[in-house]
N, CA, C and O atoms as a GROMACS GRO file, in nm:
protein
  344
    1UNK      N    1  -0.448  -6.453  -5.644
    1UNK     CA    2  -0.585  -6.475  -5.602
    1UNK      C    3  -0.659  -6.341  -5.612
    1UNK      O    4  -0.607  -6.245  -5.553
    2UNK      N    5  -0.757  -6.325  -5.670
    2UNK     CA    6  -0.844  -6.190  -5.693
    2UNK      C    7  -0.909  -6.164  -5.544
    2UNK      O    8  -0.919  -6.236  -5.444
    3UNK      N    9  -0.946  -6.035  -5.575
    3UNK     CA   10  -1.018  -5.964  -5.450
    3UNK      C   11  -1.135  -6.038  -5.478
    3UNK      O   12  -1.160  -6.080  -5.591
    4UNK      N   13  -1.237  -6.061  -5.338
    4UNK     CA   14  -1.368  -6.134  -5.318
    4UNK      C   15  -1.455  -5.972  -5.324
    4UNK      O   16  -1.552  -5.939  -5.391
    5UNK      N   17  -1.380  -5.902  -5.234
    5UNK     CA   18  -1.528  -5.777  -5.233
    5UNK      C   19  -1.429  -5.608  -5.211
    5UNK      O   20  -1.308  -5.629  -5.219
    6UNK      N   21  -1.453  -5.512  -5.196
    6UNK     CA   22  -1.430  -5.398  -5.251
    6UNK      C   23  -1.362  -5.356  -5.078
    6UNK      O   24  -1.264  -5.282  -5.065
    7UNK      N   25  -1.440  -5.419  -4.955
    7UNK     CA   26  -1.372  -5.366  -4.828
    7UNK      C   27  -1.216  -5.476  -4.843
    7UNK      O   28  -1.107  -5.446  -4.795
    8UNK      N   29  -1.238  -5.572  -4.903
    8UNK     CA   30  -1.094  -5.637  -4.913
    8UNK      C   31  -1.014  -5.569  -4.971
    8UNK      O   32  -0.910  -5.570  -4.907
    9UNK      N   33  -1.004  -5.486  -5.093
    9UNK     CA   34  -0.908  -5.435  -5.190
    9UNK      C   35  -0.851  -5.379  -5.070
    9UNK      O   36  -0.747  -5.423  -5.020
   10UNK      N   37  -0.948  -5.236  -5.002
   10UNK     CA   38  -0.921  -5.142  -4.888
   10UNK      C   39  -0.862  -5.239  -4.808
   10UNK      O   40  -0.743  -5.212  -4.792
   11UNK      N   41  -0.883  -5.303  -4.773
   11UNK     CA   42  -0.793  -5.377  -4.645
   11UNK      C   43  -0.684  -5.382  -4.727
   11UNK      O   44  -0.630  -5.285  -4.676
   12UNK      N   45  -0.604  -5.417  -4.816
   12UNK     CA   46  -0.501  -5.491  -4.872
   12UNK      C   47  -0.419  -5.307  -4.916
   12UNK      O   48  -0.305  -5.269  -4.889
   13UNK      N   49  -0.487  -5.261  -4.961
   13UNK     CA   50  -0.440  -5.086  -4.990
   13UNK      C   51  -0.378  -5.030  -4.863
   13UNK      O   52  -0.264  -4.983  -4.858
   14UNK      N   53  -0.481  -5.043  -4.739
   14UNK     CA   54  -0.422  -5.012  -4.635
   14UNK      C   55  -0.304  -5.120  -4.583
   14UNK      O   56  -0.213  -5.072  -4.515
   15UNK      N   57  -0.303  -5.211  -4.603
   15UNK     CA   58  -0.197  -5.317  -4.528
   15UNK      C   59  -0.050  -5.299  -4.619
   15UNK      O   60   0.056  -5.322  -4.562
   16UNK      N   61  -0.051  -5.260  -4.755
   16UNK     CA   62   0.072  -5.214  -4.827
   16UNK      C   63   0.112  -5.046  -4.788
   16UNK      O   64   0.230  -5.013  -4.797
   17UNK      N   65   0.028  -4.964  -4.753
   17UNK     CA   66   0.087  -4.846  -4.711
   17UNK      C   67   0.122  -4.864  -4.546
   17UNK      O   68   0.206  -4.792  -4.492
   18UNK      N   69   0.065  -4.943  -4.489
   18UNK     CA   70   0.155  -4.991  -4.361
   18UNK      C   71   0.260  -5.078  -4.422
   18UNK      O   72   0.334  -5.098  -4.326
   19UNK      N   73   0.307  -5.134  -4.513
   19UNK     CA   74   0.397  -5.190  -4.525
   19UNK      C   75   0.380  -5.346  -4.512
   19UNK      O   76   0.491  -5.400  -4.515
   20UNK      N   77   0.314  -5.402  -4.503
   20UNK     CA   78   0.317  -5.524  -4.438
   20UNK      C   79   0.302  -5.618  -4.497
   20UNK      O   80   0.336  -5.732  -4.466
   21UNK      N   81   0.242  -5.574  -4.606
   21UNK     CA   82   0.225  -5.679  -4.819
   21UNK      C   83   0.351  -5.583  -4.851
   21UNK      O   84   0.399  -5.488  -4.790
   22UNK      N   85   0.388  -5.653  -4.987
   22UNK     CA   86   0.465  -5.611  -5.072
   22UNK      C   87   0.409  -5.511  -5.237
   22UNK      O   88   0.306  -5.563  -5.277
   23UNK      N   89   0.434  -5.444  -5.289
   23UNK     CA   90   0.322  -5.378  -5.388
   23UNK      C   91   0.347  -5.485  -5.508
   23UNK      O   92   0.302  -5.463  -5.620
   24UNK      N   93   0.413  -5.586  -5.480
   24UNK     CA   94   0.397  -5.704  -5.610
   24UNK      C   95   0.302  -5.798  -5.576
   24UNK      O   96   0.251  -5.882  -5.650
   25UNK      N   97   0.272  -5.768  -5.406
   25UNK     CA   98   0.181  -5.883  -5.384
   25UNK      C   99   0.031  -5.820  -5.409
   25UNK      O  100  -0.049  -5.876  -5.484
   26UNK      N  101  -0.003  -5.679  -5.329
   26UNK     CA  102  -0.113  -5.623  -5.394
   26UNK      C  103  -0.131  -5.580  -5.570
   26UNK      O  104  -0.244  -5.558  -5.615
   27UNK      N  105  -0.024  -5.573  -5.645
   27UNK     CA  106  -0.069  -5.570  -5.769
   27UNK      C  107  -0.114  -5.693  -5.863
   27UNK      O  108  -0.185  -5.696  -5.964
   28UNK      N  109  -0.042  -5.800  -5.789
   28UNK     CA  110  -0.073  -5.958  -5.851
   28UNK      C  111  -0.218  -5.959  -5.812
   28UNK      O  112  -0.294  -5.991  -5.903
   29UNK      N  113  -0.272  -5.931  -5.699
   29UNK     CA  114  -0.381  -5.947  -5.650
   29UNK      C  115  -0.468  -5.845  -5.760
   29UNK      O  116  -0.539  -5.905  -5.841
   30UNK      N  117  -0.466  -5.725  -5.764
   30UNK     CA  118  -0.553  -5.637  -5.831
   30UNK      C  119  -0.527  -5.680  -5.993
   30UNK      O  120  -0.608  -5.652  -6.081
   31UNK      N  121  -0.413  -5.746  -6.015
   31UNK     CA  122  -0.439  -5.759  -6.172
   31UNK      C  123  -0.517  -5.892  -6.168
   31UNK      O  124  -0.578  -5.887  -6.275
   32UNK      N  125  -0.551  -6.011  -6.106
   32UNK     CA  126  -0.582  -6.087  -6.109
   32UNK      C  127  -0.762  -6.056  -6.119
   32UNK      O  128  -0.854  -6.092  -6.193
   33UNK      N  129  -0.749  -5.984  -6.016
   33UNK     CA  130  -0.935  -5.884  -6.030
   33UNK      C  131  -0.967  -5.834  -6.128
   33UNK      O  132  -1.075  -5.867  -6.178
   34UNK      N  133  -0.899  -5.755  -6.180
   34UNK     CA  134  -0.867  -5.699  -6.345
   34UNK      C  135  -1.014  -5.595  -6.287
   34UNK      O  136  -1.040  -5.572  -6.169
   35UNK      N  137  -1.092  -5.547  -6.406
   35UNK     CA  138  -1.202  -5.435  -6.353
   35UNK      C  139  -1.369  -5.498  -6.352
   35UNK      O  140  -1.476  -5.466  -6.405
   36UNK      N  141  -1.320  -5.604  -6.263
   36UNK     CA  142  -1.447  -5.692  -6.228
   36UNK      C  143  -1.537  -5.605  -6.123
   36UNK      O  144  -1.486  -5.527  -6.042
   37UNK      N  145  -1.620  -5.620  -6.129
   37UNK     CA  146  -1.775  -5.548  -6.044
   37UNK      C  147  -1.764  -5.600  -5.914
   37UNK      O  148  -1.834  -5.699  -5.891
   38UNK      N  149  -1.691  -5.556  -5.822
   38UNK     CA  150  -1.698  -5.627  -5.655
   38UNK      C  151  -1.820  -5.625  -5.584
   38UNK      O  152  -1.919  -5.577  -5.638
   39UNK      N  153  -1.824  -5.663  -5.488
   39UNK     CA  154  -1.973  -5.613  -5.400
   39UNK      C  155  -1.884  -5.536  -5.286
   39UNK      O  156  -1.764  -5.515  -5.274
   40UNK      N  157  -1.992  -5.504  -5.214
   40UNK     CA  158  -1.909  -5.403  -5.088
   40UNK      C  159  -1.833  -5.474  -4.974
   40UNK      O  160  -1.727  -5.447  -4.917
   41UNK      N  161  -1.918  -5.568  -4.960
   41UNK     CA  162  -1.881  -5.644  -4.808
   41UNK      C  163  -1.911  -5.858  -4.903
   41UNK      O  164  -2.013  -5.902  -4.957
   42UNK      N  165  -1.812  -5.909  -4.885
   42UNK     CA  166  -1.861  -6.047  -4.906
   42UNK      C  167  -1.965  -6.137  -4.853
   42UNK      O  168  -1.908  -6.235  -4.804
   43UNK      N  169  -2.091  -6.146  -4.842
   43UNK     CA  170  -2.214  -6.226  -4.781
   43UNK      C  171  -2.146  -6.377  -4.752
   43UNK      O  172  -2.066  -6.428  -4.831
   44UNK      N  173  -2.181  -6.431  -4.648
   44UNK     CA  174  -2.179  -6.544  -4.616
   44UNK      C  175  -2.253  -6.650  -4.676
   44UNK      O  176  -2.363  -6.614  -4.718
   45UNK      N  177  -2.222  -6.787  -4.695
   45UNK     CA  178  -2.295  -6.876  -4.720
   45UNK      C  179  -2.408  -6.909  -4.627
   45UNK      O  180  -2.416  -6.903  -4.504
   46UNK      N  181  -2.495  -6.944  -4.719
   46UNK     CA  182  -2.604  -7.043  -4.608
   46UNK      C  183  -2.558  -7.162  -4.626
   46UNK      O  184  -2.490  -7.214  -4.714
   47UNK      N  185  -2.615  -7.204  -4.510
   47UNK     CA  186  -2.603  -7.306  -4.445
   47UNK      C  187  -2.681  -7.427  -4.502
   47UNK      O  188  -2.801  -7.455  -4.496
   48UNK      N  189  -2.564  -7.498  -4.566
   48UNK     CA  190  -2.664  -7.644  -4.653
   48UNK      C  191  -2.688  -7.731  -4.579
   48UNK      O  192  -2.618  -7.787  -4.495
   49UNK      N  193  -2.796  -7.747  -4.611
   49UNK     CA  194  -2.871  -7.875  -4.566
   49UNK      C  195  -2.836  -8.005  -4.534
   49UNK      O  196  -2.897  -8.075  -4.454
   50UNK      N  197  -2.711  -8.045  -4.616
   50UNK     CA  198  -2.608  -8.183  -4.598
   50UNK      C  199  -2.595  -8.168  -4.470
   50UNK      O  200  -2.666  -8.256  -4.422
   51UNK      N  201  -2.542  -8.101  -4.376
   51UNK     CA  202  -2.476  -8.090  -4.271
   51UNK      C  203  -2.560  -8.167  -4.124
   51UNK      O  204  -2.514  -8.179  -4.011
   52UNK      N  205  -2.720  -8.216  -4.187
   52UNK     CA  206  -2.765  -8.231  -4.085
   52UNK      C  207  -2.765  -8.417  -4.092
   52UNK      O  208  -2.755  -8.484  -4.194
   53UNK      N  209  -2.780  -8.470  -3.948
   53UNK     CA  210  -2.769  -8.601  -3.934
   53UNK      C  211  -2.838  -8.696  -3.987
   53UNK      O  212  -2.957  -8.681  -4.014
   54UNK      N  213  -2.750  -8.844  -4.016
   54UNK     CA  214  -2.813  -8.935  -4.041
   54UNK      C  215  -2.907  -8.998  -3.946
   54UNK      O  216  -2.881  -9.018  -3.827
   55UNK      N  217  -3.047  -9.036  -4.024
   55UNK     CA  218  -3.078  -9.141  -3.883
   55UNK      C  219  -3.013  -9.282  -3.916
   55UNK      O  220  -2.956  -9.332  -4.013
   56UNK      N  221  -3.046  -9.320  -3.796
   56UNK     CA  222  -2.956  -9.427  -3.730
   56UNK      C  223  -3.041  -9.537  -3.846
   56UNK      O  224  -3.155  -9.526  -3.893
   57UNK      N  225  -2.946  -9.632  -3.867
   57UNK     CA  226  -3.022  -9.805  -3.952
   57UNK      C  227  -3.088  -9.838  -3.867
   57UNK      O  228  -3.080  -9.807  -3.748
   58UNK      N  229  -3.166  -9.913  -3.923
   58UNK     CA  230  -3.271 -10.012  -3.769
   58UNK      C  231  -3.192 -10.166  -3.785
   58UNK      O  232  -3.161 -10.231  -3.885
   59UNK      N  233  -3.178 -10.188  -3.660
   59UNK     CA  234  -3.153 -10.290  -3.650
   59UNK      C  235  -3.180 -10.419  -3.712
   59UNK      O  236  -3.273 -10.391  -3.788
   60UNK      N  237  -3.156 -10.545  -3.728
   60UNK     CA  238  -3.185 -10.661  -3.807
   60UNK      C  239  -3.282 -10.725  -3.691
   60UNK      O  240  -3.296 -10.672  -3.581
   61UNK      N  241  -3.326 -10.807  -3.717
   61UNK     CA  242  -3.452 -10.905  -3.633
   61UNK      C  243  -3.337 -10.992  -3.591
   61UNK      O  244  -3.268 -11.046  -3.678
   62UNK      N  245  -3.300 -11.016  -3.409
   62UNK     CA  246  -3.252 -11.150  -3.367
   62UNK      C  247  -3.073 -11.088  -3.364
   62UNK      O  248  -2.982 -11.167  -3.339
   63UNK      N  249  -3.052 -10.975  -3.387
   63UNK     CA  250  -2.930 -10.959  -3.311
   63UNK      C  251  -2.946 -10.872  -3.160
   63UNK      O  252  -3.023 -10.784  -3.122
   64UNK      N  253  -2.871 -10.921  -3.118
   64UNK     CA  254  -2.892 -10.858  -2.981
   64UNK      C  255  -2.701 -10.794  -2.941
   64UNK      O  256  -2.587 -10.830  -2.970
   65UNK      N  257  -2.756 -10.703  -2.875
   65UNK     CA  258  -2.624 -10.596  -2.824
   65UNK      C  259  -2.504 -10.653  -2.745
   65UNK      O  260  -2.505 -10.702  -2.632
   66UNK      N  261  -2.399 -10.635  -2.835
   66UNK     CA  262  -2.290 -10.689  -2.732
   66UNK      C  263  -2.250 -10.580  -2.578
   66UNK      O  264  -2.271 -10.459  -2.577
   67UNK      N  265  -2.202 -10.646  -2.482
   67UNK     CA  266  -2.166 -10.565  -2.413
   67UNK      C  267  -2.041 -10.538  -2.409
   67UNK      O  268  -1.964 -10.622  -2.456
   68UNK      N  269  -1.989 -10.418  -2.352
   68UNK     CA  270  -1.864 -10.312  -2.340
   68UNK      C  271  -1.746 -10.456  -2.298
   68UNK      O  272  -1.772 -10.548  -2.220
   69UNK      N  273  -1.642 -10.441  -2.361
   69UNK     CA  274  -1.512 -10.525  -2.346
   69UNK      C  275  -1.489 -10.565  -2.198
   69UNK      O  276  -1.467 -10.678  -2.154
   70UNK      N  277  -1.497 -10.469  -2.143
   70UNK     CA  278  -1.479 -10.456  -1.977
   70UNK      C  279  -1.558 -10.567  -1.887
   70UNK      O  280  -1.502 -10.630  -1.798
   71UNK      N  281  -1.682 -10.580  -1.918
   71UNK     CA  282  -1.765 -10.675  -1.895
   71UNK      C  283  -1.777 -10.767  -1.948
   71UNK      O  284  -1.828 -10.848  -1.870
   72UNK      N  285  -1.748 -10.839  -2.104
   72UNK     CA  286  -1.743 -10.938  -2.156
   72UNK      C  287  -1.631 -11.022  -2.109
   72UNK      O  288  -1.629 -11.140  -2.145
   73UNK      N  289  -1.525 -10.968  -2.022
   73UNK     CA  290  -1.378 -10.987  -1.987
   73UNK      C  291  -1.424 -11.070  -1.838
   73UNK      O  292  -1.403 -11.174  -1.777
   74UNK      N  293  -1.502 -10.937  -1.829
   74UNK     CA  294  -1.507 -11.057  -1.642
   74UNK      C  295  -1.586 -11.161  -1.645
   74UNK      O  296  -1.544 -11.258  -1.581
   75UNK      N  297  -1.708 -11.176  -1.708
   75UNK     CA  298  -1.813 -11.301  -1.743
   75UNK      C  299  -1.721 -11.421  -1.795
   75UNK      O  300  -1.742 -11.535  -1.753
   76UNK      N  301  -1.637 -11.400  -1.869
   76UNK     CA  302  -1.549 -11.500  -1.953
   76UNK      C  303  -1.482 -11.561  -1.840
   76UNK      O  304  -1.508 -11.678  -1.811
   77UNK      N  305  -1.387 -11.483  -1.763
   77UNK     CA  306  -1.318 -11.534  -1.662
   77UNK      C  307  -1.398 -11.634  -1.551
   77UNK      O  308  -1.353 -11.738  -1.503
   78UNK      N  309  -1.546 -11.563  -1.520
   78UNK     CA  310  -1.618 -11.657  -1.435
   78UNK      C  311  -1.696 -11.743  -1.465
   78UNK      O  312  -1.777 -11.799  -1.392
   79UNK      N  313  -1.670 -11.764  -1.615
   79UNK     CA  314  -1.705 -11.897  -1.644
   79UNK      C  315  -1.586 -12.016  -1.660
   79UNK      O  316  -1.584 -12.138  -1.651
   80UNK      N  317  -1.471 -11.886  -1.695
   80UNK     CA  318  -1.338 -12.028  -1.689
   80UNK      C  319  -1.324 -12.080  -1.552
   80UNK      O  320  -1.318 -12.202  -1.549
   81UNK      N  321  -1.318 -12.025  -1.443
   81UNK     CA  322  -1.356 -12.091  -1.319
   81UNK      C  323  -1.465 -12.184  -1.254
   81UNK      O  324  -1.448 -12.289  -1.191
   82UNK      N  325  -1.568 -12.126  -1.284
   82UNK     CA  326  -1.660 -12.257  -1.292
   82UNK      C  327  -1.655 -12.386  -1.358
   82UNK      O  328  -1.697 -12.492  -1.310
   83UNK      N  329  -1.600 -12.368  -1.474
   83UNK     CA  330  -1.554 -12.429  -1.517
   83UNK      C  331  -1.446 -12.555  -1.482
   83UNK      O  332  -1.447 -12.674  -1.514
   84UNK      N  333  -1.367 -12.484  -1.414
   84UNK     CA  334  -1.256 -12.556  -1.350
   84UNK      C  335  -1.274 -12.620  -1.215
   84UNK      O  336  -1.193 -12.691  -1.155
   85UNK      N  337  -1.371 -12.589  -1.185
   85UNK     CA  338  -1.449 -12.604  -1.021
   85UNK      C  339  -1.554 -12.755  -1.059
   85UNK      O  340  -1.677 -12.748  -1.062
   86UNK      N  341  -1.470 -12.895  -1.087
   86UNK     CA  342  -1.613 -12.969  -1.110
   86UNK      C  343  -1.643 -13.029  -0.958
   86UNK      O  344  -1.746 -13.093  -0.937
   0.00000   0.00000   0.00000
């Protein structure tokens, strides 16, 4: 994988003279860069526009909202009793 920016190489230079890469892993890296033009520091992306919300569908004409399971559960039951109550 190539270097993104020029404080990375330095990070990766310093992290092989601490020891902590291997110099096959920083040279795979620098040959992969080969003598490409870095920038100093890598800039961040902005922030796209996708990321922001859908609005909601509008509803159809003549449906109306079910209610939460919890409550459709107990209405059911007190109608099977009434039910059973002639």
């Amino acid at each position: 994988m190539p270097f993104k920016s020029k404080a990375q190489r330095r990070k990766f230079a310093q992290l092989l003279v601490e020891g902590k890469i291997s110099p096959e892993t920083y040279e795979e890296w620098n040959r992969e860069t080969g003598s490409a033009r870095l920038p100093e520091r890598k800039s961040k992306k902005a922030p796209s526009s996708r990321k922001t919300r859908k609005a909601p569908k509008a509803k159809k004409k003549g449906q109306a909202r079910k209610a939460p399971k919890a409550k459709r559960r107990g209405k059911a039951k007190k109608a099977r009793k009434v039910a059973k109550k002639p």
